[in-house]
N, C-alpha and C positions, 0 to 999 in steps of 0.2 A: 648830487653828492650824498644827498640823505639815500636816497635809494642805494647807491653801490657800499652805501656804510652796512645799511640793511642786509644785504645780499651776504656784504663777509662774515657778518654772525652770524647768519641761517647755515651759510657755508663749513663757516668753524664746527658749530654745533653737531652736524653731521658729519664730520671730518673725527671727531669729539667720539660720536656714540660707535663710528666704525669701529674705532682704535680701541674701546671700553672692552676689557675684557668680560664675558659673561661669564657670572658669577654659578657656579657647578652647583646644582644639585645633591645633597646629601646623600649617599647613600644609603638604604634600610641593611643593619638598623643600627643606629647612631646612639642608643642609648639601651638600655636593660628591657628583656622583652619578659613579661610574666605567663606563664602557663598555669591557668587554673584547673584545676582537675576536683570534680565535683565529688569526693569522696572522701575518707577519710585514707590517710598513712597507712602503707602497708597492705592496701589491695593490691590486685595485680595491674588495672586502671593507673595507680599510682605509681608503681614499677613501669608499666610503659612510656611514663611522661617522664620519668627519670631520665631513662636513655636515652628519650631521644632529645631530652633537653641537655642533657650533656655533649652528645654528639651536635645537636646543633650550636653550644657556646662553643665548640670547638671549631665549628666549621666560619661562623661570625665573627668569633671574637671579643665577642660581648655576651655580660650574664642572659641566661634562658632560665629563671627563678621558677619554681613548679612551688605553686599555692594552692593547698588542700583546705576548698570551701563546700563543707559537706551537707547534708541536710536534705530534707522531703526525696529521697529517693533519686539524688541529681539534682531538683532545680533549681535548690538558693544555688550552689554556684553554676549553672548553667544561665538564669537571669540574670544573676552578675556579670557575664562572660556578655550575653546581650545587650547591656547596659553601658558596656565601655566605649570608648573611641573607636572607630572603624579607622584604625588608623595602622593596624599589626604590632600594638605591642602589647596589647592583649589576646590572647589564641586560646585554645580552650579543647581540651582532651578531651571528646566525647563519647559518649557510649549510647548502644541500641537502645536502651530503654528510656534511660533519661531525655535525649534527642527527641527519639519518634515516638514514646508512647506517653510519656508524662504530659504534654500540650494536649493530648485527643483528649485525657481523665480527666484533667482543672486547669483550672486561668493559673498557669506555671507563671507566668511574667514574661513569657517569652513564645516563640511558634518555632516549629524547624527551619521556615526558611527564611529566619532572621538570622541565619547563618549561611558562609559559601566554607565546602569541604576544600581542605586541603592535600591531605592524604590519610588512607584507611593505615593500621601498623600491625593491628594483628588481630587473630579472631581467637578466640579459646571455647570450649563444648564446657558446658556447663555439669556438674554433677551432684549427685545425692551423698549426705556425708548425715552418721550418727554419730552419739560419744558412743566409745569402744565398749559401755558396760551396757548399752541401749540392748532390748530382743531384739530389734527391730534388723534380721539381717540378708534381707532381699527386700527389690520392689513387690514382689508380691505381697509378701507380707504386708509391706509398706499400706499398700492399697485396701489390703480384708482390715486392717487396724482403720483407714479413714472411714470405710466403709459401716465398720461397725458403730463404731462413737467417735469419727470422726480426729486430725488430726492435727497438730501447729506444725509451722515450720516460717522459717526467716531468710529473708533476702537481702541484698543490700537496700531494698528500700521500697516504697510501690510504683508502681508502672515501669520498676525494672524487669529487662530483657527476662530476669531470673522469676520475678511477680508473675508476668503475664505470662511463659510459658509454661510455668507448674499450673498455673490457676486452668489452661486450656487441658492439659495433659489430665489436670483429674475432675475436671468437668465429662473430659473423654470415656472416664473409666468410672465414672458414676461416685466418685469419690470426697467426701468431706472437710474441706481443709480452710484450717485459719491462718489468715498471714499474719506475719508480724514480722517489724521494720528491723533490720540491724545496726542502720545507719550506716551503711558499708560491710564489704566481703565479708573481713573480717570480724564486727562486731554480729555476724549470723553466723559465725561458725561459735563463738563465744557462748553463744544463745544454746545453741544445740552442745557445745561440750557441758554445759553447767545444767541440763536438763529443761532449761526455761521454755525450749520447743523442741521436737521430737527429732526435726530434721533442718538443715540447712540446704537450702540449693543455690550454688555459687561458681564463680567460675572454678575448673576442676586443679590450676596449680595455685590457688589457695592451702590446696589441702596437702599437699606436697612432704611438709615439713612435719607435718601432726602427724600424718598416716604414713611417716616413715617411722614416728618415735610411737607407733602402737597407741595414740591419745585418741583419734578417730579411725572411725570405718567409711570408706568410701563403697556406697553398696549400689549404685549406679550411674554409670555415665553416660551422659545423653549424646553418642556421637555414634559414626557406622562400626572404629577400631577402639579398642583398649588403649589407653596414650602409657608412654613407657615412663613418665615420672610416678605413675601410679599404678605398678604391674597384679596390685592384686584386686583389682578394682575391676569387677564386671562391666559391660556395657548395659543400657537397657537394651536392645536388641538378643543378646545373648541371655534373657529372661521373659522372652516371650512380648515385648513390648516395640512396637513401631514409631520410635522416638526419637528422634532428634533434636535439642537445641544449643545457640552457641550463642558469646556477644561476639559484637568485635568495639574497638577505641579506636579512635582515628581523631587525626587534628583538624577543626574547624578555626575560621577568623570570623568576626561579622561581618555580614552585610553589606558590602562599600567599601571595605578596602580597596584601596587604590590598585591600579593591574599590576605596577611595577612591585609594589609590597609583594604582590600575593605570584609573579614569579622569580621573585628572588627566593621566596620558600619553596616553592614548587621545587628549585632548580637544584636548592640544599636538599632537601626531601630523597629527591631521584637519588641525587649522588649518596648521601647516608645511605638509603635502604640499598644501594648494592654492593654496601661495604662489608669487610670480612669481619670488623670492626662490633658492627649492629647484629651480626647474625651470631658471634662469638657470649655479647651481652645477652640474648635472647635465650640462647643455651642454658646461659646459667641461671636464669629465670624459668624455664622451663615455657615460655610464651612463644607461641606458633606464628612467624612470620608468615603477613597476608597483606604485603604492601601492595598499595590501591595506589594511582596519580587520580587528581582532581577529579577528573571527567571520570573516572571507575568509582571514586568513592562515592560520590554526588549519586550515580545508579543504584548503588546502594542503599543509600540514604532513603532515598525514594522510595526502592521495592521496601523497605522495611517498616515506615511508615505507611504503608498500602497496608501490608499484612496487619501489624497493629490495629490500625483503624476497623478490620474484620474480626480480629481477635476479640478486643474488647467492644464492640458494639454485640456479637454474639453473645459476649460475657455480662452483659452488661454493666459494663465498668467504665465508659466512654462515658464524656459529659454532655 
């Protein structure tokens, strides 16, 4: 008897756990997700995480909060962004310099592949901007001015995309130049309107708005075309110079996010970027759609810190 008593609890109990309905999994994301963007307000870095964090709380449901933690050229808030939960509800806006070049120059707090891409959003060609009362009005000029007594000029920061390729381009050309930080796009365009450095090099719709109100000169752009938000804006090609550079920003998560995290954004991502929606917002920012999915951006990533790594050990600016 004791045994058959035994037997109908073992029985029940499994009769018990069939019946138990399993309890579902949460969806991501269940609660407000934060987008850091390592800049300050009002770059074009931080315009990109705008939209797409809007279009992402529209596509979720829930807040997508874009938090501007600026500093050393990207990496207080890029180590910050390192330092969170590998969990997706912190993401993090990155860009070419802060990413891949800031970790090769100093112990940033963080390395590149303490992050997994999510998707690239856009690239923008970088340009040369003075204040409008500057002499300074070609690259050539630009370059007999570094050349003679040498020149300032400000970036968003160092080991940005914008740092490292001016520093290469007038290493190229035999040319004298002092950086100095802006703390973001727009605190180097600041620098160079109020005379504090000569020039700014930034990404080129920054200047948009000044060099339509006649406040700056945009005296060259570092791409193959002229871009039409800045029609009177030379190329450096079109001045005799073999020059190209560009950033791009794209969305990172840490390290470990879970698979299912990291394609429920893949999957929002896709569908955003081929909306009429994102491409309408871009316009009016004047930002060049260059959507990446994971596996594109991730190659990216890659090839770019490769390149860095040759830049600045040439430079010697690597640590």
């Amino acid at each position: 008897m004791i045994w058959l008593t035994k037997t109908r609890f073992a029985l029940a109990a499994v009769v018990a756990l069939a019946i138990t309905p399993v309890t579902a999994q949460a969806e991501y994301p269940e609660k407000p997700v934060q987008i850091i963007v390592p800049f300050g307000a009002g770059d074009a870095i931080d315009g990109t995480a705008r939209v797409i964090a809007q279009l992402l709380q529209k596509k979720f449901g829930v807040p997508f909060v874009v938090r501007n933690t600026a500093g050393a050229g990207g990496s207080v808030g890029t180590a910050e962004a390192a330092r969170a939960a590998a969990d997706g509800y912190t993401l993090l806006v990155a860009s070419t310099g802060a990413l891949t070049a800031r970790p090769i120059m100093a112990d940033a707090g963080y390395e590149t592949d303490d992050f997994v891409a999510l998707a690239q959003l856009v690239e923008t060609p970088i340009a040369v901007a003075v204040a409008a009362d500057s002499p300074l009005k070609s690259i050539k000029a630009l370059i007999a001015t570094a050349k003679e007594g040498g020149a300032t000029f400000a970036t968003p920061g160092p080991g940005s995309s914008q740092h490292v390729s001016m520093s290469d381009f007038a290493a190229s050309q035999g040319a004298k130049l002092t950086h100095i930080s802006g703390n973001g796009g727009k605190g180097a365009v600041t620098k160079a309107l109020s005379g504090e450095v000569d020039f700014s090099f930034v990404g080129a719709p920054v200047y948009a708005s000044l060099a339509k109100a006649g406040q700056i000169r945009v005296i060259g752009v570092a791409a193959d075309q002229q871009v039409s938000y800045l029609p009177n804006a030379p190329t450096f090609k079109e001045q005799g110079f073999d020059f190209n550079a560009g950033v791009w920003f794209g969305l990172v998560a840490r390290k470990g996010t879970p698979d299912d995290v990291l394609a429920s954004l893949d999957a929002a991502l896709k569908e955003i970027a081929a909306s009429d929606e994102l491409k309408s917002l871009y316009a009016k920012y004047s930002y060049t759609d260059a959507f990446l999915d994971a596996d594109g951006f991730g190659k990216v990533i890659a090839a770019s810190t490769e390149q860095n790594k040759r830049i600045l050990n040439d430079l010697g600016l690597a640590k």
